[in-house]
PLY file of the C-alpha trace (Angstrom):
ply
format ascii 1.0
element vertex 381
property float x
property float y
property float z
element edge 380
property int vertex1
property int vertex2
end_header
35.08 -86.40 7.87
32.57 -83.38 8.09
34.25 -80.12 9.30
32.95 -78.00 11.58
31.60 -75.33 8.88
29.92 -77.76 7.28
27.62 -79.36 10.64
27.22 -75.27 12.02
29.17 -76.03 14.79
30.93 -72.35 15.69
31.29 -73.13 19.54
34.58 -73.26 19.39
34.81 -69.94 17.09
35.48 -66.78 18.70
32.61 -64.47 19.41
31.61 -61.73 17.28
30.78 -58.61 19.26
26.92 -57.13 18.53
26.86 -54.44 16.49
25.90 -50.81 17.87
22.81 -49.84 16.87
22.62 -47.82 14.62
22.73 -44.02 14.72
19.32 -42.70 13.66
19.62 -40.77 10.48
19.73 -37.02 10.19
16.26 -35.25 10.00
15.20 -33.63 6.80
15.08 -30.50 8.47
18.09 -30.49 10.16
19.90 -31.24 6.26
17.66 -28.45 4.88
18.56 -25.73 7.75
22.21 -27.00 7.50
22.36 -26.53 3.49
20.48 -23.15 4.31
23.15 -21.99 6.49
25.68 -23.42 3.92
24.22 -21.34 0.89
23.84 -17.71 3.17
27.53 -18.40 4.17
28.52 -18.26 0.27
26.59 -15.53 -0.45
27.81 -13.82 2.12
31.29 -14.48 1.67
30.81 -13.75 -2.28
28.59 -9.89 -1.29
32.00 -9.11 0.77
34.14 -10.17 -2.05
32.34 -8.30 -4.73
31.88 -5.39 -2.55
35.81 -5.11 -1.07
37.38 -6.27 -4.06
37.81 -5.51 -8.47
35.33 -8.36 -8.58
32.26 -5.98 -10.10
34.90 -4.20 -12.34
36.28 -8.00 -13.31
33.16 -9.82 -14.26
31.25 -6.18 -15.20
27.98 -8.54 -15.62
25.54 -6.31 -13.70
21.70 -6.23 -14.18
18.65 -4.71 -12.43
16.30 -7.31 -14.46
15.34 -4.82 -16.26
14.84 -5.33 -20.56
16.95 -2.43 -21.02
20.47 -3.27 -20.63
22.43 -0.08 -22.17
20.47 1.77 -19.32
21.59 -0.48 -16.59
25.22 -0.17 -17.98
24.73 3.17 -17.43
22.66 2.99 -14.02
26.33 1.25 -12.56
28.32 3.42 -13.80
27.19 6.43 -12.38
26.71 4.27 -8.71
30.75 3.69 -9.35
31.61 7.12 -9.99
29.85 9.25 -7.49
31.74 6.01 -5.30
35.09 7.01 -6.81
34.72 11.02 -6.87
32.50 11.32 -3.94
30.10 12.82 -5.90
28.24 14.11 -9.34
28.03 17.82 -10.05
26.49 17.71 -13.22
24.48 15.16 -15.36
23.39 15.17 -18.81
20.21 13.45 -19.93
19.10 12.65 -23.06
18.98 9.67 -25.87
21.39 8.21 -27.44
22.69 11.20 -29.55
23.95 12.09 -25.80
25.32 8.75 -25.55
27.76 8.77 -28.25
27.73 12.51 -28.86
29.60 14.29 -25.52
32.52 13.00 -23.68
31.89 14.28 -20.17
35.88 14.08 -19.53
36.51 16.34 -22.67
33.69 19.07 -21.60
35.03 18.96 -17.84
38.50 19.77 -18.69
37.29 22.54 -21.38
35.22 23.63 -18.85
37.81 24.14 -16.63
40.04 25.47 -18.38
37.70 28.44 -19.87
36.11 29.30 -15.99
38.54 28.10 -13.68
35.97 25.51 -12.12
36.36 21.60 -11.76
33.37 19.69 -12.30
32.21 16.33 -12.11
30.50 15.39 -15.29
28.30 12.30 -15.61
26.99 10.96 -19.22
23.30 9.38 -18.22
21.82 9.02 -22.41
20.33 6.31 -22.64
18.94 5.30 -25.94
14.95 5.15 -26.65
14.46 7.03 -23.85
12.73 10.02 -25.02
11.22 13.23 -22.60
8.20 11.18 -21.26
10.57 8.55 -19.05
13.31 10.94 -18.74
11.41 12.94 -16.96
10.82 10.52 -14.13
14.49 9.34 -14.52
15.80 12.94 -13.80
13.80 13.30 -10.97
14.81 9.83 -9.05
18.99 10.33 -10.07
18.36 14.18 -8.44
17.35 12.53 -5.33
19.92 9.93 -4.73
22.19 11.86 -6.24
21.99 15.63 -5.81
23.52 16.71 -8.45
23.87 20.89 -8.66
23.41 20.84 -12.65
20.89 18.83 -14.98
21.57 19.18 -19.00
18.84 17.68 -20.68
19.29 17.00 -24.46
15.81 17.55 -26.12
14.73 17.09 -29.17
11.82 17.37 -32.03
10.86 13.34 -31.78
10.93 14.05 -27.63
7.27 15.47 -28.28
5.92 13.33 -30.99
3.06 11.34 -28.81
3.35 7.72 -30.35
7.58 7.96 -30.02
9.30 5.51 -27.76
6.28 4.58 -25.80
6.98 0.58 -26.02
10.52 1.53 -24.15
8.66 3.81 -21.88
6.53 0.94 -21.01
8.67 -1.30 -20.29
10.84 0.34 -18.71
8.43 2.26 -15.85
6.54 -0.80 -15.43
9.22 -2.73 -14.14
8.59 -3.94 -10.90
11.94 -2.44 -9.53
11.96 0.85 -11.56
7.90 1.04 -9.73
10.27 1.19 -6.48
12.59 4.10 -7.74
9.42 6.01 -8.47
7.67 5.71 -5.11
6.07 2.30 -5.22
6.21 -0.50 -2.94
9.60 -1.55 -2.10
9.63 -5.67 -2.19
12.24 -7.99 -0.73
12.82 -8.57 -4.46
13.45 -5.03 -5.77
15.38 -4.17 -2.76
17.87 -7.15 -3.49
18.12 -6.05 -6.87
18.96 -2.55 -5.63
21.22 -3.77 -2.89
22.57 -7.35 -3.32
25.73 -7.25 -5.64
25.31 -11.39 -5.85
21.97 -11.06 -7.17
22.70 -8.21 -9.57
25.80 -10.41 -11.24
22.94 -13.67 -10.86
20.67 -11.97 -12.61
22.59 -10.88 -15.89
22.07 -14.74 -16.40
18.37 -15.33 -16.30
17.73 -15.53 -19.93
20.28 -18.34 -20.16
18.02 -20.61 -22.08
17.24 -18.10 -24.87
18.66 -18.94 -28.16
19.99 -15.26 -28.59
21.54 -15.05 -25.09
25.47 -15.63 -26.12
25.12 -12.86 -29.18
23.21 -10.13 -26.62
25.60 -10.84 -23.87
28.45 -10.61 -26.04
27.23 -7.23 -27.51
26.44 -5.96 -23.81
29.85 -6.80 -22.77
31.36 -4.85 -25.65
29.01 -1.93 -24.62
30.47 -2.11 -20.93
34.06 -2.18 -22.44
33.18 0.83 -24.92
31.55 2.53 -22.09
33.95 5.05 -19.98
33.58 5.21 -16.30
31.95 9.26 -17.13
29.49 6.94 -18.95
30.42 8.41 -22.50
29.98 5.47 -25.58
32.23 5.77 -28.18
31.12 4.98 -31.43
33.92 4.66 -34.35
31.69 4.32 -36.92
31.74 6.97 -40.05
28.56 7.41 -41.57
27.88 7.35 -45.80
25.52 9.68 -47.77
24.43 12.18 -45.10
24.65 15.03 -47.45
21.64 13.04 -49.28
18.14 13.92 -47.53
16.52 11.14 -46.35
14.61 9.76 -48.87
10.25 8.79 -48.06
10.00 6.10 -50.50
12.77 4.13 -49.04
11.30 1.23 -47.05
13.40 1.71 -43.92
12.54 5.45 -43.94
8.48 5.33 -44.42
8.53 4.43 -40.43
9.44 7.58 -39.38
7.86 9.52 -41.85
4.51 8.18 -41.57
5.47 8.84 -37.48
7.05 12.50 -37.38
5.10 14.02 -40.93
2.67 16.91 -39.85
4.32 17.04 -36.37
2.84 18.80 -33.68
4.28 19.42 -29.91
2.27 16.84 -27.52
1.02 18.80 -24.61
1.94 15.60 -22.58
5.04 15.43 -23.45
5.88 19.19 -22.73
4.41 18.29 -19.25
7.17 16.25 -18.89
9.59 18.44 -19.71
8.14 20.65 -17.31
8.45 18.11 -14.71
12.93 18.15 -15.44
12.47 22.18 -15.37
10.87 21.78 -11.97
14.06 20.31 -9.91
15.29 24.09 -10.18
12.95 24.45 -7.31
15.11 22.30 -5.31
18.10 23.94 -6.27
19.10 22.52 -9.20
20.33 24.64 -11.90
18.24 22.97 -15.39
19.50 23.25 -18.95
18.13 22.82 -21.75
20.14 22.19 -24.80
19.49 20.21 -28.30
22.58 18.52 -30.53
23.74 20.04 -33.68
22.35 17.17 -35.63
22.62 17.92 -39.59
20.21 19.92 -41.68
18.73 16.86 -43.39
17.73 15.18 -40.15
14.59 17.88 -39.93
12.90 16.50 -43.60
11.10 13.59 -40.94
9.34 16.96 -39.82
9.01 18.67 -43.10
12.09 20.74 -43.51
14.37 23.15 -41.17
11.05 25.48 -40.99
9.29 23.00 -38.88
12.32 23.08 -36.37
12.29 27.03 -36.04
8.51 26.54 -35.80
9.22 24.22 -32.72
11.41 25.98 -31.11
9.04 29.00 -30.97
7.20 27.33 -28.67
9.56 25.51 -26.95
12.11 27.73 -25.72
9.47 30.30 -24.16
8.20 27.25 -22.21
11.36 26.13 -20.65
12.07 29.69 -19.87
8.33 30.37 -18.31
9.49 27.12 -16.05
12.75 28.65 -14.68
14.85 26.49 -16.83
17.42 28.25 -19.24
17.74 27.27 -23.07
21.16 26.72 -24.63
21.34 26.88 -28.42
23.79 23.93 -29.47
26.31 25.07 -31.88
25.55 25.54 -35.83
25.52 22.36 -37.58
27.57 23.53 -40.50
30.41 23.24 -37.79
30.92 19.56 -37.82
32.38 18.20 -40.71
30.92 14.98 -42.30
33.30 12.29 -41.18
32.74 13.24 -37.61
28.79 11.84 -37.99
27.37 8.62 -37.94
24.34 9.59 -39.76
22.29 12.34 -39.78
21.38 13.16 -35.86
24.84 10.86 -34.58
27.86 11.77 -34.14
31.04 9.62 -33.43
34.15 9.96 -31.60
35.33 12.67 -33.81
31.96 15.05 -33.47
32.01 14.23 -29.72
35.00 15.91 -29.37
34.50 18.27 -31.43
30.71 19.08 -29.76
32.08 18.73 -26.01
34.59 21.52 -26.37
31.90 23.29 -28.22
29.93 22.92 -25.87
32.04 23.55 -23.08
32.50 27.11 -24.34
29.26 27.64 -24.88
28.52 27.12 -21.01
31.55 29.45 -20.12
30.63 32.60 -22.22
26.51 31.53 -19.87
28.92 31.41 -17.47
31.47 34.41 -17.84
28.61 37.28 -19.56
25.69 36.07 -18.05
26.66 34.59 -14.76
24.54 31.63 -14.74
27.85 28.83 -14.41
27.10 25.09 -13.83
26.56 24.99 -10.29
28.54 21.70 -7.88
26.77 19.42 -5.86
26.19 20.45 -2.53
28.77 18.71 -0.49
28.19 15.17 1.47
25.15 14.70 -0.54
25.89 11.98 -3.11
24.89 8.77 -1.87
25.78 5.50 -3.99
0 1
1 2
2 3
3 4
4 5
5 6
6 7
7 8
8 9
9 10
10 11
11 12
12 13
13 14
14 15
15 16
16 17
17 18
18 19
19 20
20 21
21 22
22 23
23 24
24 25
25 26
26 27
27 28
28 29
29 30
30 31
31 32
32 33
33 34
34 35
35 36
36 37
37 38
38 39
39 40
40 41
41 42
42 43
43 44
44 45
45 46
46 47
47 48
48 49
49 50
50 51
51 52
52 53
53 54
54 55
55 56
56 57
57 58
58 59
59 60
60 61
61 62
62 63
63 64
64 65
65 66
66 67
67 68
68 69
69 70
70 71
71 72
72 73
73 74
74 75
75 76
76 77
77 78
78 79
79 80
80 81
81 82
82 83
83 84
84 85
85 86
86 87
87 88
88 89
89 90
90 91
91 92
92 93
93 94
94 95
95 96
96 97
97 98
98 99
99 100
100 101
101 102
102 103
103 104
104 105
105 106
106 107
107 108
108 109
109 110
110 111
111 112
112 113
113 114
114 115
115 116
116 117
117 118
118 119
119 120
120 121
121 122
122 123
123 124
124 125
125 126
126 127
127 128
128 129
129 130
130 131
131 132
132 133
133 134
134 135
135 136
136 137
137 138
138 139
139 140
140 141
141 142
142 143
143 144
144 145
145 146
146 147
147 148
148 149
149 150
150 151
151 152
152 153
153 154
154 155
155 156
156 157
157 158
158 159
159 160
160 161
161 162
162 163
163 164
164 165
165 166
166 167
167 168
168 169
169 170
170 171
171 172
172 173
173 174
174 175
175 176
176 177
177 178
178 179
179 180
180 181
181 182
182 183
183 184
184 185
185 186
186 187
187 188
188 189
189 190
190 191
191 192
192 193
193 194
194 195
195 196
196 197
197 198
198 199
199 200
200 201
201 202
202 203
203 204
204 205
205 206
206 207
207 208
208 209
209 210
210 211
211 212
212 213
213 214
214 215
215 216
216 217
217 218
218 219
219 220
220 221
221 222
222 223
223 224
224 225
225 226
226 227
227 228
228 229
229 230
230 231
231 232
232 233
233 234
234 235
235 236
236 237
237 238
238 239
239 240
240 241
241 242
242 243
243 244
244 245
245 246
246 247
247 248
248 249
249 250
250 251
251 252
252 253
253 254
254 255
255 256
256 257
257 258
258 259
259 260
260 261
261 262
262 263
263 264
264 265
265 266
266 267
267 268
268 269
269 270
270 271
271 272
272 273
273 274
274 275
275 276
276 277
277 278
278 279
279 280
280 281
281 282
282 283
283 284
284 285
285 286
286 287
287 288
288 289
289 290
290 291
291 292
292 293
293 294
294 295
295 296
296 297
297 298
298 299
299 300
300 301
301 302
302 303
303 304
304 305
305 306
306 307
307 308
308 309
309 310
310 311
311 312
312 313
313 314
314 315
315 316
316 317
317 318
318 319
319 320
320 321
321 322
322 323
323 324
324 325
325 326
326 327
327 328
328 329
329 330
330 331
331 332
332 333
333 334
334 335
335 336
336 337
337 338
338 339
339 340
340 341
341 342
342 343
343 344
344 345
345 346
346 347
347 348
348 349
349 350
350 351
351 352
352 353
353 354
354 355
355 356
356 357
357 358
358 359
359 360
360 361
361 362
362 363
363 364
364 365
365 366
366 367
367 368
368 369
369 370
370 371
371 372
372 373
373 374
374 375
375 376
376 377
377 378
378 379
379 380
């Protein structure tokens, strides 16, 4: 007997309903403008988080995509504190000698408690930065920032023509430092600038580099090391500074064969003229140098060449209505607060911010020239 399935026959099966047809599939542009929408959402809701919340403080991974990521430390910092004090009254400018060499929190207090004025102290050294983009970098922090005071930390390799100009390079011909200084401003630079996604984004664009875990392990331990005043401390004691540097040692012919028979560029003392010239705007300009040891001036010949130097330059900055501040004598700092001979760690920094603190009171308190405040409402982060 054949069944049913086997002939075909399905008369007597019930019938199965036709199918709908078929919705017609999603347009590629509709799925692209609906994953657009998707992705401006997140970033949206992650700018509000980072901007409301701890998250910057939490993850600290900031960058400009700039090279130079000790300055950009530093560049955040300083946008954080004028947020927190409403303000910067004075900032101090120099390499990294300021860096790990002046506690702004020590010389504030000092300060204070010597002239009876409060002031809000901001560390900017940055290291390899010597007068030629320092100059430019004084000049774009006094107009975002207004600060009343400038201390600029010069010294002898400042005016050497063939110092630092690699990290001047690089650093003033990034595209969004160009935008700082008057250049075009891009949709690019002015998400770096603004966008706090993009700044945490790109702290991860070298990813794929081999040496990307060891340099963003040793950024991160600068960010930890560096306070919110933007002061570095640096624990480090440093070994045979009483011994003048010696010119047949390998790692010493560099900067002999750079600083020997040194002369004052008259490029470089152009920019120096350029920090002396925000005192037309207001801006009360010192000029200081650190007490680095006696042995750090054989590079230039001996201590000679350094009173030689100074001949000229103190005249200058006084011709430019900035004021010179001798730093205080050398011989004061014992050896275990230096790193090495031009250095000085967390001992010296103490030491050399109350130092210097008094040294601004008696310019202060005989000579009425005091560290002047920002003018009020100015700051703008």
């Amino acid at each position: 007997m054949v069944s049913q399935e086997q002939t075909g026959n399905t008369h007597n099966q019930p019938c199965v309903p036709t199918p709908a047809r078929r919705q017609r599939p999603r347009s590629l542009l509709t799925s692209l403008l609906l994953g657009a929408c998707l992705f401006l959402g997140l970033l949206f809701v992650f700018e509000g988080l980072f901007r409301w919340t701890d998250l910057d403080r939490i993850f600290g991974w900031r960058s400009l995509g700039t090279y130079h990521g000790q300055f950009e430390i530093k560049w955040f910092e300083l946008r954080d504190y004028v947020r927190s004090h409403g303000g910067v009254d004075v900032l101090l400018l120099g390499n990294s000698m300021v860096n790990t060499g002046i506690d702004p929190d020590v010389l504030a207090t000092e300060y204070e408690v010597l002239t009876g004025e409060r002031l809000r102290v901001f560390n900017f050294g940055v290291e390899g930065l010597t007068v030629a983009p320092n100059s430019h970098l004084a000049r774009v922090l006094a107009a975002r920032y207004h600060p009343g005071s400038i201390l600029f930390f010069t010294e002898m390799r400042d005016y050497a023509a063939g110092n630092g100009v690699e990290v001047e390079r690089r650093l003033l011909a990034d595209e969004w430092m160009k935008a700082r200084l008057g250049g075009k401003e891009t949709v690019r630079t002015w998400l770096k600038e603004n966008s706090r996604v993009v700044q945490h984004l790109l702290f991860f664009r070298n990813w794929s580099r081999s040496d990307f875990l060891d340099s963003s392990l040793m950024l991160a331990r600068r960010f930890a090391d560096t306070t919110t005043s933007g002061y570095e401390r640096d624990a480090n004691v440093g070994k045979s500074i009483e011994i003048p540097p010696d010119p047949a040692d390998p790692d010493e012919q560099e900067n002999f064969k750079l600083f020997t028979n040194f002369s004052i560029d008259p490029g470089r003392l152009e920019n120096l003229k350029s920090i002396l010239d925000l005192h037309e705007d207001g801006t009360l300009v010192v000029i200081t140098e650190m007490p680095v040891h006696a042995n750090y001036f054989t590079y230039f010949g001996n201590e000679q060449a350094h009173e030689n130097y100074l001949k000229k330059l103190v005249p200058f900055v006084e011709k430019n209505g900035g004021i010179f501040l001798p730093p205080p004598a050398w011989q004061r700092f014992p050896l275990y607060s230096r790193v090495d001979h031009h250095h000085l760690n967390a001992i010296g920094a103490v030491l050399h911010s109350r130092m210097l603190a008094q040294n601004l009171a008696v310019l202060c308190l005989d000579q009425s020239t005091c560290l002047l405040p920002a003018a009020d409402g100015m700051a703008s982060p």
